[in-house]
KOLBA-303561 format. One line per 3 residues: number of its first residue (from 1); for each residue x, y, z of C-alpha. Coordinates in pm, whole numbers, plus 50000, padded with zeros to 5 digits. Example, Ala and Ser with C-alpha at 12.3 -4.5 7.8 and 13.67 -1.06 7.14 Angstrom:
BEGIN
1> 51230 49550 50780 ~ 51367 49894 50714
//
This chain:
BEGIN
1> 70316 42589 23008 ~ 70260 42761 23330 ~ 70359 42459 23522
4> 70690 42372 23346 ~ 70822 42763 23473 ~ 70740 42716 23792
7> 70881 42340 23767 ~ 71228 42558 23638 ~ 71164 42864 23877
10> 71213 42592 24140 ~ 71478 42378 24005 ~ 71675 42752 23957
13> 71597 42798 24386 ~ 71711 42450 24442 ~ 72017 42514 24274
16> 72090 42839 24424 ~ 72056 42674 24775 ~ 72271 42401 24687
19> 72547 42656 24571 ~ 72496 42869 24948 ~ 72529 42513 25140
22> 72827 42472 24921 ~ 73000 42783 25025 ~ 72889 42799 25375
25> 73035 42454 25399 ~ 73364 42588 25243 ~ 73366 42908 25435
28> 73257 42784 25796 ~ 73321 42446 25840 ~ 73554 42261 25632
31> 73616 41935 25668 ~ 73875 41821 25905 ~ 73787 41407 25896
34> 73576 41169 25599 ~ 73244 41223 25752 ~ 73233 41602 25739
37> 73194 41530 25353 ~ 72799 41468 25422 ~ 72499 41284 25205
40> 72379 41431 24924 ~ 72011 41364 24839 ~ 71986 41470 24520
43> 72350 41401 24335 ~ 72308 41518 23990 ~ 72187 41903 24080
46> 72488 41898 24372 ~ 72705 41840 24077 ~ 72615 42111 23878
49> 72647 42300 24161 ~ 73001 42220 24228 ~ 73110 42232 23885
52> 73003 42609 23925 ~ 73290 42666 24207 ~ 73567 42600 23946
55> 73736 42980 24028 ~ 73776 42840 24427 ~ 73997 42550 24444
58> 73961 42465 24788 ~ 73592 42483 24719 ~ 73570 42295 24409
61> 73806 41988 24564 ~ 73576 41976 24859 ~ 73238 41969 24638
64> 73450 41652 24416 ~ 73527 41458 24712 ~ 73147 41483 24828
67> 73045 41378 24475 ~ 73274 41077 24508 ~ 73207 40996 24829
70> 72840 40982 24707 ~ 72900 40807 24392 ~ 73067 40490 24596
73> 72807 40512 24876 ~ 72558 40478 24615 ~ 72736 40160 24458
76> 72756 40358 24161 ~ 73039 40492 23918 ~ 73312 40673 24103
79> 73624 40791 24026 ~ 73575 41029 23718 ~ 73712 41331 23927
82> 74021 41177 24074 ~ 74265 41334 23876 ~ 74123 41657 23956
85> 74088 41557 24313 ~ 74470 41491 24349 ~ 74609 41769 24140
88> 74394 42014 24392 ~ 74495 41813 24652 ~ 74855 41814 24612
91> 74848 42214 24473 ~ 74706 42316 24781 ~ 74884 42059 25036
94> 74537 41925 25210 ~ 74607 41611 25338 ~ 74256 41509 25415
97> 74238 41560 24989 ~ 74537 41362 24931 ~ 74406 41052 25199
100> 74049 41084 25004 ~ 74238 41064 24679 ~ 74438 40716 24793
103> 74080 40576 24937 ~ 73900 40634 24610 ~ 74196 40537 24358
106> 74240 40231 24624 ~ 73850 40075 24542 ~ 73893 40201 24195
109> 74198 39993 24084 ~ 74121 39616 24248 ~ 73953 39493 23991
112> 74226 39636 23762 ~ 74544 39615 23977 ~ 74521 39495 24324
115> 74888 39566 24396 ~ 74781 39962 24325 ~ 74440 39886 24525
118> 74648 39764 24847 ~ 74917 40031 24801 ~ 74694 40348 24799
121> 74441 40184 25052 ~ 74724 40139 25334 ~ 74825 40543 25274
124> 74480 40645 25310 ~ 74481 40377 25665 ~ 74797 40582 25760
127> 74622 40916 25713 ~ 74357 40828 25935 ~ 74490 40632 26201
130> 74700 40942 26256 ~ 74407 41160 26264 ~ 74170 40932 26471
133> 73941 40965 26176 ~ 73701 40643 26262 ~ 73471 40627 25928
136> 73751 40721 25707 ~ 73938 40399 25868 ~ 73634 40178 25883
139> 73584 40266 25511 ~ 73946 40173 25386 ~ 73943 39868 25610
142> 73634 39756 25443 ~ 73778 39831 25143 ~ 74036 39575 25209
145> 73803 39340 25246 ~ 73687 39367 24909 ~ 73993 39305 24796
148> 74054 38970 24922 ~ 74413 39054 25060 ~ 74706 38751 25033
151> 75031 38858 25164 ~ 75204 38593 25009 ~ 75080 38689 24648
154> 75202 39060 24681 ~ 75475 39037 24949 ~ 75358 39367 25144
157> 75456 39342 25457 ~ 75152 39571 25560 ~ 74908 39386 25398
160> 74716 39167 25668 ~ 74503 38884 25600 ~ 74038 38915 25577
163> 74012 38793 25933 ~ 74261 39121 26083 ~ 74068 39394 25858
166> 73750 39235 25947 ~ 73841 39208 26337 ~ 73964 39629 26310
169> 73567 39722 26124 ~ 73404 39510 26407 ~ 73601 39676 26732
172> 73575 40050 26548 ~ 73221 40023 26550 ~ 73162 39846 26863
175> 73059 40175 27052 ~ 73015 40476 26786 ~ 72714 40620 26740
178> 72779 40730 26389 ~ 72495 40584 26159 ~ 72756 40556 25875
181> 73007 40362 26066 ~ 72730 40172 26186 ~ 72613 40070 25846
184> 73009 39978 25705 ~ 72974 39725 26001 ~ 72635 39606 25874
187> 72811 39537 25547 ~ 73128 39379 25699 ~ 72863 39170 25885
190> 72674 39116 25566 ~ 72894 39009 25305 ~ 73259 38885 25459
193> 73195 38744 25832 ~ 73190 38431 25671 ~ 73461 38474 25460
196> 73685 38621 25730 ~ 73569 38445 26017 ~ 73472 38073 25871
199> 73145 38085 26082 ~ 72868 38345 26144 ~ 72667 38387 26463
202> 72304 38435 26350 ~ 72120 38503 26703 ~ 72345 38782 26767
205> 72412 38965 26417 ~ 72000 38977 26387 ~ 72020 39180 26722
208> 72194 39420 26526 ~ 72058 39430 26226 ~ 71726 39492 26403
211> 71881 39782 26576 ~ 71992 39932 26224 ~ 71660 39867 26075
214> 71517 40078 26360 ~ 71749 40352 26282 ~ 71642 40364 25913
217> 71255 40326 26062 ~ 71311 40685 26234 ~ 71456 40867 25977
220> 71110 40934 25697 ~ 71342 41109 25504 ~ 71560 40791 25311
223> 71886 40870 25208 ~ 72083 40689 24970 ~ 72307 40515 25136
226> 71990 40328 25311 ~ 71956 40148 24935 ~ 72305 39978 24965
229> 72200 39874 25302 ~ 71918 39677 25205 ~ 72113 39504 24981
232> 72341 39400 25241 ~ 72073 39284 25480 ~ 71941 39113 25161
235> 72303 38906 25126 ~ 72255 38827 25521 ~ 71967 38662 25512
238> 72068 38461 25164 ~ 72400 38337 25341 ~ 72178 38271 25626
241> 71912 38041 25422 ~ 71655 38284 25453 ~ 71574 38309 25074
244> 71212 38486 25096 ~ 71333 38779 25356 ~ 71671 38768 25110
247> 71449 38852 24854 ~ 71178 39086 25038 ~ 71520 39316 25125
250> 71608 39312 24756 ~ 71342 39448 24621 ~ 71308 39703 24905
253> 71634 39832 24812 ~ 71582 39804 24420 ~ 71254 40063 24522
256> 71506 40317 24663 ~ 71779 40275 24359 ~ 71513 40368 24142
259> 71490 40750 24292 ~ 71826 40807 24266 ~ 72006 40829 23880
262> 71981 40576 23613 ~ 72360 40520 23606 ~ 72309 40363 23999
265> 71996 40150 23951 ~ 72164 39951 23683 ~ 72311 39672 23921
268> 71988 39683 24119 ~ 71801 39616 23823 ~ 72041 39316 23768
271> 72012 39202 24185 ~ 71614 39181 24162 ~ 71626 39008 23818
274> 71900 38738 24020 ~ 71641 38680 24259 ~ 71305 38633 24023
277> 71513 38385 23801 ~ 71624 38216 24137 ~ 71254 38150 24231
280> 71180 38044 23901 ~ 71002 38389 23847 ~ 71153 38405 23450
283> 70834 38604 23340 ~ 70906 38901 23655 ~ 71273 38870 23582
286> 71270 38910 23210 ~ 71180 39341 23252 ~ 71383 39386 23473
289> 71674 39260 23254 ~ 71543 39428 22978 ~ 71563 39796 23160
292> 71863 39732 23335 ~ 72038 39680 22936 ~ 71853 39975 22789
295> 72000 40228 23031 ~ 72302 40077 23054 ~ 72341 40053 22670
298> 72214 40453 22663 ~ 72516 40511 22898 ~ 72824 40647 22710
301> 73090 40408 22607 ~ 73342 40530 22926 ~ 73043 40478 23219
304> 72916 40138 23121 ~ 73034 39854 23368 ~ 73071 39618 23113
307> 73081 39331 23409 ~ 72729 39422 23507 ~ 72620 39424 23141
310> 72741 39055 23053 ~ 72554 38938 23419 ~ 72264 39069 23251
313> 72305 38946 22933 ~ 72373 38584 23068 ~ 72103 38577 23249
316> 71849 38706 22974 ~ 71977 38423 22751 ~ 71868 38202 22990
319> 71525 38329 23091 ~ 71443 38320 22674 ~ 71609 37997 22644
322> 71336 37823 22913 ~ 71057 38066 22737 ~ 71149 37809 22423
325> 71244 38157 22286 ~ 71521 38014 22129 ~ 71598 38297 21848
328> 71606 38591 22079 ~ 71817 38333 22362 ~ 72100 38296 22073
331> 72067 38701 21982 ~ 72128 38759 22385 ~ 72387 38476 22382
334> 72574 38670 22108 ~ 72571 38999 22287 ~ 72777 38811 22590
337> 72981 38680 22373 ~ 73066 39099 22229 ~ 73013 39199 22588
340> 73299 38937 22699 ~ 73548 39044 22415 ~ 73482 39423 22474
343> 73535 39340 22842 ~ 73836 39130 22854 ~ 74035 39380 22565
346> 73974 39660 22853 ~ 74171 39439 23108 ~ 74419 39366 22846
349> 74465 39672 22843 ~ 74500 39797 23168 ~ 74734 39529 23232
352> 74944 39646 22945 ~ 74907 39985 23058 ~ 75049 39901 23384
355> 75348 39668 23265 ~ 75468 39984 23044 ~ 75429 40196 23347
358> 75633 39968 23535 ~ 75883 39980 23235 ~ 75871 40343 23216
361> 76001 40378 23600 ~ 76265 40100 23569 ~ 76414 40294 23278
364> 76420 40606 23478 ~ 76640 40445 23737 ~ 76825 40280 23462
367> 76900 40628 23334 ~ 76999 40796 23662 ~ 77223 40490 23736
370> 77392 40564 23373 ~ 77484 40931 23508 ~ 77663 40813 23827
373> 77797 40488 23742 ~ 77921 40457 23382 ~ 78122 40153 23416
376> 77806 39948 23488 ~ 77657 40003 23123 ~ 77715 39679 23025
379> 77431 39546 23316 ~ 77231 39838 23280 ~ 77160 39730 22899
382> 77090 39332 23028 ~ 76842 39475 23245 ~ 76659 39656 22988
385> 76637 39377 22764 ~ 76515 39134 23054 ~ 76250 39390 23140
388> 76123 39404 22751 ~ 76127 39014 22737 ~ 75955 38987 23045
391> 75672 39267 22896 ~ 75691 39048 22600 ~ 75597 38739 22788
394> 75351 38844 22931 ~ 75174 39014 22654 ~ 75195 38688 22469
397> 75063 38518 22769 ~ 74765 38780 22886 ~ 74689 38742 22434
400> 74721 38350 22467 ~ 74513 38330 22731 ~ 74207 38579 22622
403> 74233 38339 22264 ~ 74139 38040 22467 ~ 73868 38190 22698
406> 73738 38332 22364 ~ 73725 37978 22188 ~ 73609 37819 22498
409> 73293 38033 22463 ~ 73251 37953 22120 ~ 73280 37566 22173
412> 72991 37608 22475 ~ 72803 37811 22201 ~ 72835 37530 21951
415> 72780 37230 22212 ~ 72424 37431 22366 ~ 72340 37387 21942
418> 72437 37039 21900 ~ 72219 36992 22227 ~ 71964 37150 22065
421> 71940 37000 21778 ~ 72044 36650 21884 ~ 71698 36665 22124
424> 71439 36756 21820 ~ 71617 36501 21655 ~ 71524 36226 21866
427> 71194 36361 22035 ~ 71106 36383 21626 ~ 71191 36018 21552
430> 71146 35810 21863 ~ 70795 35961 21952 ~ 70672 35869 21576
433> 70671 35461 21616 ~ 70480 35467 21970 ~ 70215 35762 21823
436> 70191 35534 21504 ~ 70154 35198 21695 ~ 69897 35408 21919
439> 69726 35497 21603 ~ 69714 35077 21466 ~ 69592 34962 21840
442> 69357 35224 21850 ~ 69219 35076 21520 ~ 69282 34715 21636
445> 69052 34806 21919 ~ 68799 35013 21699 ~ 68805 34651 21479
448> 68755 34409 21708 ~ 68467 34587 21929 ~ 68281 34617 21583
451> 68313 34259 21515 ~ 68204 34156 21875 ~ 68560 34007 21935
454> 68541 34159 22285 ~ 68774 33833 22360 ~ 69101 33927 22201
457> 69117 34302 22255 ~ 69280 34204 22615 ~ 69598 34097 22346
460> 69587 34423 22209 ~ 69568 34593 22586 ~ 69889 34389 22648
463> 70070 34564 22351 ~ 69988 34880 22454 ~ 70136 34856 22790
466> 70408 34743 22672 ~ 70459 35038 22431 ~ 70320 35323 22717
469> 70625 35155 22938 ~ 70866 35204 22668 ~ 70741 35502 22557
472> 70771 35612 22961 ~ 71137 35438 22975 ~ 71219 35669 22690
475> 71077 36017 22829 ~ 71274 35883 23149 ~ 71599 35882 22973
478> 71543 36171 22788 ~ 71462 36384 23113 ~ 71814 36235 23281
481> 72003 36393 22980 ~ 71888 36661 22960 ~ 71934 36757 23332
484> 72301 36617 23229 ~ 72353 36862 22936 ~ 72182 37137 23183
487> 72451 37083 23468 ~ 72123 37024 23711 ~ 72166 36638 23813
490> 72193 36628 24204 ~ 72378 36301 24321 ~ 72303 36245 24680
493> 72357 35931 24796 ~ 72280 35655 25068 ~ 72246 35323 25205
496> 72035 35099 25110 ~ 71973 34730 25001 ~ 72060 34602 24668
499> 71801 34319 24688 ~ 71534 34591 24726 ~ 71643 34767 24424
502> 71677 34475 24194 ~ 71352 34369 24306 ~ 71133 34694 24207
505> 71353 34664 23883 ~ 71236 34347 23819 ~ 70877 34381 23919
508> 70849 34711 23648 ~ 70898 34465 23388 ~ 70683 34190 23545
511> 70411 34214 23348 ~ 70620 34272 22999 ~ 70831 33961 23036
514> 70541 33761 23147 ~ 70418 33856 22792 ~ 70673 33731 22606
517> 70749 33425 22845 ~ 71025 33557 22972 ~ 71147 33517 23398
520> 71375 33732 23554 ~ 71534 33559 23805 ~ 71739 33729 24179
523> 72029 33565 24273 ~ 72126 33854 24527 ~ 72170 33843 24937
526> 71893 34007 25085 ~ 72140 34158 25346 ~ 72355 34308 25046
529> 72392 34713 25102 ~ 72524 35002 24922 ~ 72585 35373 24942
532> 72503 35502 24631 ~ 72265 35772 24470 ~ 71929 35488 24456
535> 71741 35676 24161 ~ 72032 35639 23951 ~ 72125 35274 24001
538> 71733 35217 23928 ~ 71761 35385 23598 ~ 72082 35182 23509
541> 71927 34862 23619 ~ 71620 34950 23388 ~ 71765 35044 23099
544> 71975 34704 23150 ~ 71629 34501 23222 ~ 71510 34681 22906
547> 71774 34599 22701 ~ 71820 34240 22771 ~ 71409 34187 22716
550> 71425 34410 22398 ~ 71698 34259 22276 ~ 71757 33902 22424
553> 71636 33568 22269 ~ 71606 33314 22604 ~ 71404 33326 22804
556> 71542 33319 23132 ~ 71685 33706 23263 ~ 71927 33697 23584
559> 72011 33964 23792 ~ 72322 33905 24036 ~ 72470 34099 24300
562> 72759 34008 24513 ~ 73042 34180 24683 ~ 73398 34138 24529
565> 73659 34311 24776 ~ 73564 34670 24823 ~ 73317 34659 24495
568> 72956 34549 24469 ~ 72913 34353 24125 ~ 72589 34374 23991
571> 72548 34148 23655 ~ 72246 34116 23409 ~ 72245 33807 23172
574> 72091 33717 22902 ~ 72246 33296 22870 ~ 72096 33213 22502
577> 72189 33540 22339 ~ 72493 33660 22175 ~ 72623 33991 22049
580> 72815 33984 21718 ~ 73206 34013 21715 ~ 73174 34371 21544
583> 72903 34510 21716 ~ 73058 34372 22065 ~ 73381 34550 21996
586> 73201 34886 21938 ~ 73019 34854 22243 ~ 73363 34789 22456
589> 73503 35070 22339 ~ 73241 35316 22376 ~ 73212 35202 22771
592> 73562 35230 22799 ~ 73537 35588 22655 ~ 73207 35681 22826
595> 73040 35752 22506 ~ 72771 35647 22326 ~ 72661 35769 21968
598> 72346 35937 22019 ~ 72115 35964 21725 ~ 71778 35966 21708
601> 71743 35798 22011 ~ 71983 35506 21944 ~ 72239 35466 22258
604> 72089 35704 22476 ~ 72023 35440 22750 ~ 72386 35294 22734
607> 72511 35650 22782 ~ 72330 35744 23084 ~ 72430 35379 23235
610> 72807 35472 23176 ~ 72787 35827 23251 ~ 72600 35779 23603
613> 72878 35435 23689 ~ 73100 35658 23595 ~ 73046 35925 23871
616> 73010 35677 24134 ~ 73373 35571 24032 ~ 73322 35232 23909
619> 73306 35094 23559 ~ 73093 34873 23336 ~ 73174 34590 23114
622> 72998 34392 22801 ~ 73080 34008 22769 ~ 72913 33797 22472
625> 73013 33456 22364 ~ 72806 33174 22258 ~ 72886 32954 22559
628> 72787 33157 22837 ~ 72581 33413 22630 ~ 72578 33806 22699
631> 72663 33963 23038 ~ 72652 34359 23155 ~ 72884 34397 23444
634> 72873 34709 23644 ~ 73087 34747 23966 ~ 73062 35035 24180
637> 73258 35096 24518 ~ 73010 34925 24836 ~ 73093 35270 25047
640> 73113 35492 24779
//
């Protein structure tokens, strides 16, 4: 009991000094450029402060632009006090106020309205160019960089392109000694000298992160700002393949976003989650998603950054989906899906919101034009019902356009599902026959070593070989589509020598088509190359091999290769078997389609064969008749 008064006898003194600072600030010194508005360590009591000062305008508008100022150094929520800010602003003609007002509503809007973004971030650049005001300039230049400025989408002739904005940060900052203009370079640096620039030069830009690094080293006491930093030294060495230090910096900064309020540590939660499930870390990843949803969910409805909450819900999904947690993966899954909705009605919105504002001033003018110039009623009314078609359109369009995003979700949703269930299905039935037949050989064996048959189990042996090489042709298959359905097969190719690859082909099945009396025979030049991706032309060859020796009746295989123009031709025959009329003509039209029905196993290898000639651009081709037997023809461009 004693120690929770004195916990509130100081929280009362650390108030009341806030408050003096406040008004000495006011009273003394006010600000005359952006970086008189100084670092606040501890936001949320400075804000109770300030919202004491109501009674002194000047006061209270200084206090709000601090907060804000705070707020977006913090990579937090800003902009709840701009309407405030600007009514002071304008009521008692400050122009520093009215410049803040533009910079804040300018960072505040591009995600909503980049038109508004560019607009009120070139009057705050007018403000302080005219002033000489280097962070306020640095600030709103950056803040064009975050924008990703196109002057040929918004036809301002003001508006320049990354590379200019980036160029104006970098020769601002060249000589200041200000730590915060120092760090907006660090960020340019950070996150857009590759964007702007094309290139980045790594020997130099360490030099000066180094430098900034020994700035934050001589300062104990760690300010907020320092947290964004990190991140962006974090980003530097990740664009710079530096994934562990990427990662070290990341978590450094998550440590410092956890003193400050739970409204700001939300994206770092997200950030260091990112970077576990990019090591493969799902287990370290899976709390911090978990906190960064709770206090984001605990947020009220107007502060929640519903951008930052679908990240995290994505990403959850997937960390439960490779936990085999496949319940709770479709429960997260679900929540994006709300998340997205919520999210994209917002911007429907906003976008509305603006379109009517737009209307709103065109039929202001229209009005005033009605009072000078009567005899022009006629086009006056045309206009107005252009401007509502247009509005029209484009509702209809912005509605049309959420629909599909919405039922493109839903058909991901249901394909993941079909995935799903499609897998068990064939894991279920194709791993019963070889665990049966394990079961019978195992008893063959048991059999025969009890009768003293010692001499036949070696026939036996030869089955089971046989059935472990299927059994690993199958898992083999089953791995390749899955990494298809996952979006994580790599296809990096080269050059190398067809005979080769035939030849391992053939020599996997040596020992199962000596079994059956079966040769495989090369006609291929040894000096025959390709560029191609070699692990999947050995998997289509295989499953071909396979086929033919599962399904063939000679007993003679060939393998041919030859070049044909620009193609190589690569043909597997089987000469005394034949493929019936019906069957044959389902076959050619599920190559020419690139699928195969998959069920229960049934197809799979003829759909990786036509999905991986497929992406090297060439096609396969079935050919049965009783003359000349059955023939798989795959050609696939010699330089690919």
């Amino acid at each position: 009991m004693i120690t929770a008064i004195k916990t509130k006898e100081r929280y009362k003194y650390l108030l009341i000094l806030l408050h003096c600072s406040l008004v000495a600030l006011s009273q003394n010194s006010k600000p005359t450029s952006f970086k008189d508005f100084p670092i606040v360590q501890n936001l949320d009591s400075f804000e109770q402060v300030v919202r004491a000062t109501k009674n002194n305008p000047e006061q209270y508008l200084y206090g709000l632009i601090t907060i804000e100022k705070n707020r977006e150094d913090y990579i937090g929520w800003f902009g709840q006090d701009l309407d405030t800010i600007k009514i002071l602003a304008d009521s008692l003609n400050l122009p520093l106020g009215v410049a803040s007002y533009h910079y804040f509503l300018g960072l505040k809007s591009r995600i909503q309205s980049i038109n508004i973004a560019c607009r009120n971030l070139l009057q705050a650049i007018e403000y302080f160019q005219t002033t000489k005001d280097t962070l306020g300039l640095v600030k709103s230049y950056y803040g064009m960089l975050l924008i990703g400025t196109l002057p040929k989408i918004y036809k301002m002739d003001k508006v320049q392109n990354r590379s200019f904005y980036f160029d104006k940060i970098m020769d601002l900052s060249q000589s200041t000694s200000d730590r915060q203009v120092k760090f907006v370079r660090i960020y340019a640096i950070s996150f857009f000298e590759r964007l702007a620039k094309g290139q980045q030069n790594y020997k130099a830009r360490i030099g000066e992160i180094e430098e900034t690094l020994h700035i934050l080293d001589k300062n104990p006491n760690i300010q907020p700002p320092y947290a964004q930093l990190y991140a962006g030294i974090s980003n530097f060495y990740h664009l710079n393949n530096f994934p562990q230090l990427s990662f070290n910096y990341q978590l450094k900064s998550h440590e410092l976003f956890q003193k400050l309020s739970s409204k700001i540590c939300v994206k770092s939660y997200l950030n260091t989650a990112t970077g576990y499930f990019n090591d493969s870390s799902h287990t370290k990843a899976e709390p911090f998603l978990l906190k960064g949803i709770s206090t984001m969910e605990q947020l009220k409805e107007e502060e929640r950054d519903n951008t930052t909450l679908l990240n995290l819900y994505v990403i959850l999904s997937e960390v439960q989906f490779f936990k085999k947690d496949y319940k709770a993966a479709h429960a997260s899954w679900e929540k994006t899906i709300a998340v997205q909705h919520k999210k994209n009605s917002a911007v429907q919105i906003s976008l509305f919101q603006e379109l009517q504002t737009q209307y709103e001033i065109n039929q202001k003018e229209m009005d005033n034009t009605l009072l000078i110039k009567k005899n022009e009623l006629s086009e006056i009314r045309n206009k107005q019902y252009m401007t509502a078609l247009y509005i029209a359109f484009a509702s209809l369009g912005i509605f049309s356009v959420l629909v599909y995003f919405l039922y493109k979700l839903n058909a991901k949703q249901k394909q993941l599902i079909l995935f799903r269930d499609q897998l068990f299905a064939i894991i279920a039935h194709d791993m019963r026959t070889p665990l049966i037949a394990f079961k019978g050989f195992s008893e063959g064996v048991a059999f025969l070593m009890k009768k003293g048959e010692y001499q036949n189990i070696h026939i036996l042996s030869q089955s089971i070989d046989q059935l472990i090489f299927n059994t690993n042709l199958l898992f083999d298959n089953l791995l390749n589509w899955y990494s298809l359905q996952s979006n994580t097969t790599k296809t990096n190719k080269n050059t190398f020598r067809v005979y080769e690859l035939a030849k391992e082909s053939a020599d996997l099945y040596e020992s199962i088509a000596k079994n059956r009396q079966i040769k495989i025979e090369l006609a291929i030049p040894e000096t025959l190359t390709i560029y191609a991706n070699k692990n999947a032309l050995l998997l289509i060859l295989r499953n071909l091999i396979d086929n033919a020796i599962k399904h063939g009746k000679s007993k003679k295989i060939q393998i041919k290769a030859s070049l044909e123009i620009f193609n190589i031709v690569i043909e597997v025959i089987n000469a005394e078997t034949t493929i019936p009329n019906n069957r044959l003509t389902t076959l050619q039209e599920q190559m020419k389609q690139g699928s195969v029905v998959i069920k229960e196993g049934r197809g799979l290898g003829l759909y990786l064969v036509s999905y991986f000639v497929e992406q090297h651009k060439g096609s396969v081709s079935i050919e049965s008749s009783e003359e000349q037997g059955t023939r798989f023809r795959v050609e696939i461009p010699a330089n690919g």
